[in-house]
MIDREN-71297 format. One record per residue (C-alpha): residue in three letters; z, x, y. Coordinates in steps of 0.1 Angstrom, whole numbers, plus 5000, padded with zeros to 4 digits. Example, Ala and Ser with C-alpha at 12.3 -4.5 7.8 and 13.67 -1.06 7.14 Angstrom:
<nodes>
r:Ala&Z:5078&X:5123&Y:4955
r:Ser&Z:5071&X:5137&Y:4989
</nodes>
This chain:
<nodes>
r:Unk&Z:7151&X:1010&Y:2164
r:Unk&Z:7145&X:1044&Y:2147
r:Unk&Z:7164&X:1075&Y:2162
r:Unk&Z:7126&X:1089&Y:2174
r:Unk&Z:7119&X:1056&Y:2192
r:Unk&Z:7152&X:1055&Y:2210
r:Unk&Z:7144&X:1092&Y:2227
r:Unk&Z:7118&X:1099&Y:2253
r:Unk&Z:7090&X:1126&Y:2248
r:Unk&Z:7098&X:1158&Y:2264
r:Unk&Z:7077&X:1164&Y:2301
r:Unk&Z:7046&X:1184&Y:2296
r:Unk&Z:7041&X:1215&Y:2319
r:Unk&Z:7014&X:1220&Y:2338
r:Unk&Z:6992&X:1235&Y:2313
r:Unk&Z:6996&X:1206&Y:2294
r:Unk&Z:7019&X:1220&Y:2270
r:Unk&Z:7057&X:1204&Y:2261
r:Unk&Z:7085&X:1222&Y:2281
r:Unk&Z:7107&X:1238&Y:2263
r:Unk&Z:7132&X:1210&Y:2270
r:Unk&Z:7141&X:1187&Y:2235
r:Unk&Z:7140&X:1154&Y:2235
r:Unk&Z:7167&X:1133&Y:2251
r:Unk&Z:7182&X:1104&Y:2248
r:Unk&Z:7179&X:1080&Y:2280
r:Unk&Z:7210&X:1064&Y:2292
r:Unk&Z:7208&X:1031&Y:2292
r:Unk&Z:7213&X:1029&Y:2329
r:Unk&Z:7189&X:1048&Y:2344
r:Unk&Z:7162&X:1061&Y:2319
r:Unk&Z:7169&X:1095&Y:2326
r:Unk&Z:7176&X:1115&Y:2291
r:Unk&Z:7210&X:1137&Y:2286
r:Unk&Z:7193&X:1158&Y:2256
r:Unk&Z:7221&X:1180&Y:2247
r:Unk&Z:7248&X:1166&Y:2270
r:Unk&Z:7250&X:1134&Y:2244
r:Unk&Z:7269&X:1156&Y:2218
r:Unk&Z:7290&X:1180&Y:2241
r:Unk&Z:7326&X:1170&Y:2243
r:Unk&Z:7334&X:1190&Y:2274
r:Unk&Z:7302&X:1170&Y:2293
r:Unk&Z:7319&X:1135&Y:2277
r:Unk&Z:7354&X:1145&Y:2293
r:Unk&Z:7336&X:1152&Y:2323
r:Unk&Z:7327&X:1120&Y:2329
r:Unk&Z:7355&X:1103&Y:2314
r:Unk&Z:7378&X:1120&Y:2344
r:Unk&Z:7357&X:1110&Y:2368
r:Unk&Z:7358&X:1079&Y:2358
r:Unk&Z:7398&X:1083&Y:2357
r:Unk&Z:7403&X:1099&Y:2389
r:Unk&Z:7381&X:1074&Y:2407
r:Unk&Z:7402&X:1042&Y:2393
r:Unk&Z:7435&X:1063&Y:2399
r:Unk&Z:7424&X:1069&Y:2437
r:Unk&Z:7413&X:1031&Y:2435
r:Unk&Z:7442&X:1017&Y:2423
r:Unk&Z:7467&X:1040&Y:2444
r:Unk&Z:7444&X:1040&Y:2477
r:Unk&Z:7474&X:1020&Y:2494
r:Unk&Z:7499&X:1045&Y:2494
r:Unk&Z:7470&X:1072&Y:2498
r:Unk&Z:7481&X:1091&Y:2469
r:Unk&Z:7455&X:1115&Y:2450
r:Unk&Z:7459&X:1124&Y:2408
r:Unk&Z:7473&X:1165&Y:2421
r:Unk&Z:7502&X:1152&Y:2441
r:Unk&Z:7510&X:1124&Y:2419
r:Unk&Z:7515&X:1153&Y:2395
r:Unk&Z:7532&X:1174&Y:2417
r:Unk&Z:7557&X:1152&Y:2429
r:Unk&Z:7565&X:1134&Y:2393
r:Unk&Z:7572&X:1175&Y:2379
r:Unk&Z:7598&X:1183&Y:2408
r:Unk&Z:7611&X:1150&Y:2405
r:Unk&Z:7617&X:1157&Y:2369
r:Unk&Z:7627&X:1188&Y:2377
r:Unk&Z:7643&X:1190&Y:2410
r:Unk&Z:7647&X:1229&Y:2420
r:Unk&Z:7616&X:1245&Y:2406
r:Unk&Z:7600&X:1268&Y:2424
r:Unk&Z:7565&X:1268&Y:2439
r:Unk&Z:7554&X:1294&Y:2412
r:Unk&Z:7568&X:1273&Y:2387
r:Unk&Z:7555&X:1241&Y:2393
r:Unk&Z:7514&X:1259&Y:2401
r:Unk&Z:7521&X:1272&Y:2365
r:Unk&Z:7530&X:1247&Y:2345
r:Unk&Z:7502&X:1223&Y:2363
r:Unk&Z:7477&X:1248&Y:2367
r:Unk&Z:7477&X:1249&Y:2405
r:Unk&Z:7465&X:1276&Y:2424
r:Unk&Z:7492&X:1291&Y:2441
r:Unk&Z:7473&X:1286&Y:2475
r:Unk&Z:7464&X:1251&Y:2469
r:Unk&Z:7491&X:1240&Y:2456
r:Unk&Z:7509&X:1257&Y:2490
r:Unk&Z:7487&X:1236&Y:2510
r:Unk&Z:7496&X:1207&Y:2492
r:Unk&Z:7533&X:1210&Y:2495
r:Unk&Z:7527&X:1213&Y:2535
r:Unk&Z:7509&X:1179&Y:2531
r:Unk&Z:7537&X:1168&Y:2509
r:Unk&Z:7564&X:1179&Y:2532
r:Unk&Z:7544&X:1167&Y:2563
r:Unk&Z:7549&X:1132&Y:2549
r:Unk&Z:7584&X:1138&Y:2544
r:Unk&Z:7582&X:1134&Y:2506
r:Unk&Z:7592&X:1168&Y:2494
r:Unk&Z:7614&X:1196&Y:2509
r:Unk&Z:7617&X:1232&Y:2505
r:Unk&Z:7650&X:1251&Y:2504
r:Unk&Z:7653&X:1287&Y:2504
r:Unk&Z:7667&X:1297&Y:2470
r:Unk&Z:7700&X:1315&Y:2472
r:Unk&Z:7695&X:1338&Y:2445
r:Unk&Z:7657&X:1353&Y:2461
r:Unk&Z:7646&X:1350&Y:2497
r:Unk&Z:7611&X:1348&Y:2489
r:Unk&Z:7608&X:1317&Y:2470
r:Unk&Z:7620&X:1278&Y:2479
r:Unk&Z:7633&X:1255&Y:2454
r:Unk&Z:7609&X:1224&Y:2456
r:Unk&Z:7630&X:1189&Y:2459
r:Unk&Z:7621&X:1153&Y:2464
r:Unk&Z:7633&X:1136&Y:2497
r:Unk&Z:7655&X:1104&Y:2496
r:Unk&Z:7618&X:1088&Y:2507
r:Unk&Z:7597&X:1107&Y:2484
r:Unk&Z:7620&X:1093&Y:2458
r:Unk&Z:7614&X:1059&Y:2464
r:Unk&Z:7581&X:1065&Y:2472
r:Unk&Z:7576&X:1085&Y:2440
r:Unk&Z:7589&X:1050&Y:2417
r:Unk&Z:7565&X:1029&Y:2438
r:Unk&Z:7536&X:1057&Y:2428
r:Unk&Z:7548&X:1057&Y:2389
r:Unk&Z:7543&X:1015&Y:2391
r:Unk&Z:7509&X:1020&Y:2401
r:Unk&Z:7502&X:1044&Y:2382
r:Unk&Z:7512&X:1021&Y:2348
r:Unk&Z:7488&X:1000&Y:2362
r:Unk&Z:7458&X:1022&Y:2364
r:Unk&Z:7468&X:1034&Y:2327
r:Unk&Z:7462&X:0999&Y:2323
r:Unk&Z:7430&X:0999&Y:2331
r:Unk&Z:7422&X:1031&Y:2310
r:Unk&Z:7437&X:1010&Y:2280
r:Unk&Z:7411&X:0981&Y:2288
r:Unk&Z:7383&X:1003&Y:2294
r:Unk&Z:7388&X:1023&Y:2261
r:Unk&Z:7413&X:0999&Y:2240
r:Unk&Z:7452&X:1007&Y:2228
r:Unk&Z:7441&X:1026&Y:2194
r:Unk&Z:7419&X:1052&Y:2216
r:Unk&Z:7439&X:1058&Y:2247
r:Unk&Z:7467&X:1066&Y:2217
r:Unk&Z:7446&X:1090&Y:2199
r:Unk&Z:7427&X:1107&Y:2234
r:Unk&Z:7462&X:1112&Y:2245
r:Unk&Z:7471&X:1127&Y:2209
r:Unk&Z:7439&X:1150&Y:2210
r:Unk&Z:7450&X:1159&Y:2244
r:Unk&Z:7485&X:1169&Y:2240
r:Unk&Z:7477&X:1207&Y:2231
r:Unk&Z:7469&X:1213&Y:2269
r:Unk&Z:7491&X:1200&Y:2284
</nodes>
């Protein structure tokens, strides 16, 4: 099939003329054409995390775990005593969401706050005894669903995506 036969013509407007749409490319799914979107990274990566966070919420839905407190709890349980600020930082949190996710956190008795000594206004973030075990249960699960990445995407790539990707993070 020629590159011109695998696209669909452009809509015409009203007056009959083409739209100043391109051509596109239709997925194979649906017929509906991506034009531009095929060769934009940050539109691929788009859909690639959904895809992600969908089988991570899949795979985890048992212990009702989603992808931000997975993170959260694995960076103060890596680095027990943070601070709030720290960990919304080095994540990329905002500082109010991430606030509201340490009360959810703390509500299921998987992460404490304690007052730091040295400055009244900040907590030092700490797993619990439960949200240590439960955080080893969460890390199992989440092997599997980088399992499933490896299948969907093979060994090789999930190697190099996570290569590409280690500048931001």
């Amino acid at each position: 099939m020629t590159e011109s036969a695998s696209r669909t013509e452009t809509p015409k407007a009203a007056s009959g003329k083409r739209t100043d749409r391109a051509r596109a490319r239709p997925n194979d799914a649906d017929g509906i054409g991506l034009d531009a979107l095929v060769g934009h990274a940050g539109y691929a990566v788009r859909r690639f995390q959904i895809w992600i966070f969908q089988d991570f919420v899949r795979t985890l839905a048992a212990v009702d775990i989603k992808p931000t407190q997975y993170s959260v709890m694995t960076v103060i349980g890596a680095n027990p005593g943070l601070t709030q600020m720290a960990v919304a930082n080095r994540l990329g949190i905002e500082r109010a969401r991430l606030v509201h996710l340490l009360d959810s956190l703390e509500g299921r008795k998987l992460v404490k706050r304690i007052k730091s000594k040295s400055d009244r206004r900040s907590h030092a973030l700490h797993l619990t005894a439960q949200g240590e075990t439960s955080l080893a249960k969460f890390k199992r699960l989440a092997t599997e669903h980088e399992r499933h990445v490896e299948e969907k995407i093979g060994r090789e790539n999930r190697e190099k995506l996570l290569q590409i990707l280690s500048d931001f993070t």
